[in-house]
C-alpha positions in Angstrom: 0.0 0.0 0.0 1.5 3.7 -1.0 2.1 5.8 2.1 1.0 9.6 1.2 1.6 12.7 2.7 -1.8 12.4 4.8 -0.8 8.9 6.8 -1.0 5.1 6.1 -2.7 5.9 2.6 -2.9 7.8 -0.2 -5.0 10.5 0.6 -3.7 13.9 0.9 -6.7 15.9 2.2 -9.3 14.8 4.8 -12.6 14.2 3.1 -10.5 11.7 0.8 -8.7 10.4 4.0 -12.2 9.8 5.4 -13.7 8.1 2.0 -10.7 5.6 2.2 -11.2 4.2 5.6 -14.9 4.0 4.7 -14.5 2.1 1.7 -11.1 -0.4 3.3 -12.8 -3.6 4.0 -10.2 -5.6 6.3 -11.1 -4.3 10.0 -7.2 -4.1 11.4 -6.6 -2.3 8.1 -9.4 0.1 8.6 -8.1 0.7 12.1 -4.4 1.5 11.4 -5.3 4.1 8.6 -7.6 5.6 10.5 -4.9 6.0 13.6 -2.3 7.2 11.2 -4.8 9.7 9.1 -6.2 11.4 12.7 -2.4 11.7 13.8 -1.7 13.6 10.2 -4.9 15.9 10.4 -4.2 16.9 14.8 -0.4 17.5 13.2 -1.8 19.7 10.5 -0.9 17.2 7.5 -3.8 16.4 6.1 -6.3 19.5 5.4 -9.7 20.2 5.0 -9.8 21.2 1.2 -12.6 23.1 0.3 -12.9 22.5 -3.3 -13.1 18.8 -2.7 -15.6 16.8 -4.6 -19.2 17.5 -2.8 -19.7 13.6 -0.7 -21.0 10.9 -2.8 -24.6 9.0 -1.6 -24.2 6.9 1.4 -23.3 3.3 0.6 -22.4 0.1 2.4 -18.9 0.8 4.1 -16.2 -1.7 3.3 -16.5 -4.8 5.5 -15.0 -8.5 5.7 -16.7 -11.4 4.3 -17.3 -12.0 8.0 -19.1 -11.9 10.3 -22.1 -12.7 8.3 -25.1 -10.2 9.4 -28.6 -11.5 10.3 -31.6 -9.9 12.0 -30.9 -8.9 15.5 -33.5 -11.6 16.5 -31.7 -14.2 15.0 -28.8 -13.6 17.2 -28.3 -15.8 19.7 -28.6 -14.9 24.2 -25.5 -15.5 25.6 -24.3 -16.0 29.1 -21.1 -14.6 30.7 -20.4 -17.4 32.8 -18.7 -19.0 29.9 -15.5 -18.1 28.0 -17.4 -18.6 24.6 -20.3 -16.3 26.1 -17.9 -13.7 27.1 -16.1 -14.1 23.2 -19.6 -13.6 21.8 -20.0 -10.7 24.1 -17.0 -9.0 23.8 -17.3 -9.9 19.5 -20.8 -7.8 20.0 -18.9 -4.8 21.0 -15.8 -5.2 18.5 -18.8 -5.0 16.2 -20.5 -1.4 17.7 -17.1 -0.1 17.6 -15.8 -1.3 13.8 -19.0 0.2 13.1 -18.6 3.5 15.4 -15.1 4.1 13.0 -17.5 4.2 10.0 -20.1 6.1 11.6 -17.6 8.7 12.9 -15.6 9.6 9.4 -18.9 9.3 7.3 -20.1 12.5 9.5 -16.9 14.0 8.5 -17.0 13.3 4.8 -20.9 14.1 4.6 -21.5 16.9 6.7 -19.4 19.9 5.9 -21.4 23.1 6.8 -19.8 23.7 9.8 -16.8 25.0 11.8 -13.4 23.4 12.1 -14.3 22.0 15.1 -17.1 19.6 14.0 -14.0 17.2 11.5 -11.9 18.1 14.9 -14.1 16.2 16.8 -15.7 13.4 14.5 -12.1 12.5 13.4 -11.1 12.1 16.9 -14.0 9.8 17.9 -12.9 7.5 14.6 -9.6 7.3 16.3 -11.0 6.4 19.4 -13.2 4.2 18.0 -10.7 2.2 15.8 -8.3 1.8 19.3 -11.6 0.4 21.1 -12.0 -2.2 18.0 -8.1 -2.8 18.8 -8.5 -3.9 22.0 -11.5 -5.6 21.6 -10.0 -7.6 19.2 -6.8 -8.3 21.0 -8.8 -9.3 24.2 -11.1 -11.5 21.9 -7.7 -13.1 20.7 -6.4 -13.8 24.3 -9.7 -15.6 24.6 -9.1 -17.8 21.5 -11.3 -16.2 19.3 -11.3 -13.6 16.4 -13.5 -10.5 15.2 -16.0 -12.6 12.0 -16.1 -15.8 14.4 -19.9 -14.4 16.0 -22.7 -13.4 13.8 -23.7 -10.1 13.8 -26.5 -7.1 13.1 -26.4 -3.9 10.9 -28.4 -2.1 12.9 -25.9 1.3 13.4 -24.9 1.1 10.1 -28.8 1.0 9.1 -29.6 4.4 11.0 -26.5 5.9 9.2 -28.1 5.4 6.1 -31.3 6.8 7.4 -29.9 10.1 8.6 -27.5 10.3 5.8 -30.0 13.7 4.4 -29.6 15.5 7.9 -27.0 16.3 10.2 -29.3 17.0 12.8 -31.0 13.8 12.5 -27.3 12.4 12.9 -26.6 14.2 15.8 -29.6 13.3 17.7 -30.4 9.8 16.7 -26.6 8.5 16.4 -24.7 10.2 19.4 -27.6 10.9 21.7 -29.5 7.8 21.6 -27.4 4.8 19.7 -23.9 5.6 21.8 -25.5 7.1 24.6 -27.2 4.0 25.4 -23.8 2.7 25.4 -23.3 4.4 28.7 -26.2 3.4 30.0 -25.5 -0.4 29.6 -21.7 -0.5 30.0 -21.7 -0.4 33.9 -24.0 -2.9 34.6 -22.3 -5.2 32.1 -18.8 -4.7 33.9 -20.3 -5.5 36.8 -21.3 -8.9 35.7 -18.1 -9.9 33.9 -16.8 -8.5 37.9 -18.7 -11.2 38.8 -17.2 -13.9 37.0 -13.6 -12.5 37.5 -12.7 -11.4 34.0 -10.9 -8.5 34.6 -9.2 -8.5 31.2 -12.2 -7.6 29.6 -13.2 -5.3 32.6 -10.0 -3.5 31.8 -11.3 -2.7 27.8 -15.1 -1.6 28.8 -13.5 0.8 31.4 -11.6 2.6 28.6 -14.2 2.9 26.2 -16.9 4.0 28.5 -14.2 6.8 29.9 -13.7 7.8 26.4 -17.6 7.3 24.8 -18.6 10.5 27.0 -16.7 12.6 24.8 -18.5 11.0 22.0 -21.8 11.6 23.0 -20.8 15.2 23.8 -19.8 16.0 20.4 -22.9 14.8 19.6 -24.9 17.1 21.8 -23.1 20.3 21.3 -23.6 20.0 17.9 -27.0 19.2 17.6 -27.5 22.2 19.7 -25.2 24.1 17.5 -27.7 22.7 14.8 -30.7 23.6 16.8 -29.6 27.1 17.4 -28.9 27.9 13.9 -32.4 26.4 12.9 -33.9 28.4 15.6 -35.5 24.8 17.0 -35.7 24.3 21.0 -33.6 21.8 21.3 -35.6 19.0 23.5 -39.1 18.8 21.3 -36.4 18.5 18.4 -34.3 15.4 20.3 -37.8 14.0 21.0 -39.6 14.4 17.9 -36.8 13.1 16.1 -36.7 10.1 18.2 -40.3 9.4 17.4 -40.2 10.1 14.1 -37.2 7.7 13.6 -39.1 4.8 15.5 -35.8 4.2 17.5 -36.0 1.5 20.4 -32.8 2.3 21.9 -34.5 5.4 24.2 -35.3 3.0 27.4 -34.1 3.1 31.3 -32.4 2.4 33.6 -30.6 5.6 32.4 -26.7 6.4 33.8 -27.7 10.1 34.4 -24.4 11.2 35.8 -22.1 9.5 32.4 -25.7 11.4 30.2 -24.4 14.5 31.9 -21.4 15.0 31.7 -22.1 13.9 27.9 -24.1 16.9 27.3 -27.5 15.9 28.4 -29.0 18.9 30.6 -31.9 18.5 33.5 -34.6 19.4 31.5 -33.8 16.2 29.1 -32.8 14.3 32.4 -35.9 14.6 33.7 -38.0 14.4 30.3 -35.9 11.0 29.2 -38.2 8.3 31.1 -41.4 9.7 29.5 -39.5 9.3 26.3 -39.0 5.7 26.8 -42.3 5.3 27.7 -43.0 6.5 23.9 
């Protein structure tokens, strides 16, 4: 593979950079050009061009032959009190992040009507996001399995491709209610694997529900940013949007102090259980 000026690849400015990882199919692949393509833009080597080709429609990101993708109904329930349930687990996860990668640089490429600090942010959460699939998939190795060995859903990428017209849409129903559900879960699910002693994988879900706050904050501030240019109030948006979208993913127990410091304020603290009620 030819190394360019902007990192691992050949791109030299970002929203190429970003169309490249989208379309690179093998996951470790993905990951390391995304690493080495955030590094280049934070050390101002790979620039935003503005005469770059306006984004392309949304498509199917690259992805492996594997894992093959059913209906999340046809996945099976797994336990944790076995290694292969904790693989399966942990496999899940690998999944949401490889996904989050895509999810994070197709919001840079497609949404380009704003500040500097909106690519800022959305390429840092790809890199994040591709060093969470990293460890995922090194911890699923230690435990003698591999990212493709688990079946799988599409159900992020799915909302991507819904959303793919609006930015605000984007904002709300990806940030604020896929990953941000992400907090709400996480604890509770270290405290089981607690429970069964696997602290190698308690180790992993500690560092990516530290770092998915920041995620969900991007999200927020600019959907609010979004808001306040539309002049929209920003909590009948969130909820409407919600609604409209016929997402499940709004339901308790919620981690209010993770929601937060994500960018959640009281009035949509307090107004989130009558949202999962529907």
């Amino acid at each position: 593979m030819a190394v360019g000026a902007g990192g691992q690849g050949g791109a030299r400015e970002l929203y190429a950079a970003a169309a490249e990882c989208l379309a690179t199919a093998d996951p470790q692949e993905k990951c390391a050009k995304t690493r080495a393509y955030a590094a280049a833009f934070f050390e101002g080597r790979l620039p935003i061009d503005p005469e770059a080709p306006p984004p392309a429609p949304i498509r199917f990101p690259g992805r492996p032959e594997r894992p093959r993708l059913v209906h999340p109904k046809h996945l099976p329930k797994r336990g944790l009190g076995s290694l292969a349930g904790r693989a399966a687990f942990l496999h899940a996860i690998a999944h949401i992040e490889l996904n989050a990668v895509d999810l994070a640089w197709d919001a840079v490429y497609r949404f380009r009507d704003f500040p500097p600090g909106f690519a800022e942010d959305f390429v840092r959460t790809a890199d994040d996001e591709a060093r969470h699939f990293q460890l995922l998939a090194a911890r699923l190795g230690e435990l003698g399995h591999a990212y493709g060995d688990f079946d799988a859903h599409n159900g992020l990428w799915e909302m991507a491709e819904k959303t793919a017209h609006s930015a605000l849409a984007r904002m709300a129903l990806v940030p604020r209610v896929l990953e941000a559900r992400g907090l709400d879960v996480t604890p509770g699910l270290i405290e089981r694997l607690r429970d069964v002693g696997d602290e190698g994988s308690i180790a992993v879900l500690e560092v990516i529900l530290r770092e998915e706050v920041a995620h969900v904050a991007a999200g927020s501030r600019w959907f609010r940013w979004l808001c306040e240019r539309e002049g929209l109030k920003p909590w009948p948006t969130f909820a409407g949007l919600v609604r409209a979208y016929g997402s499940q993913a709004v339901r308790g127990p919620f981690n209010l102090e993770a929601r937060r410091a994500a960018g959640f304020d009281e009035e949509e603290i307090a107004a989130l259980p009558g949202l999962a009620e529907g």
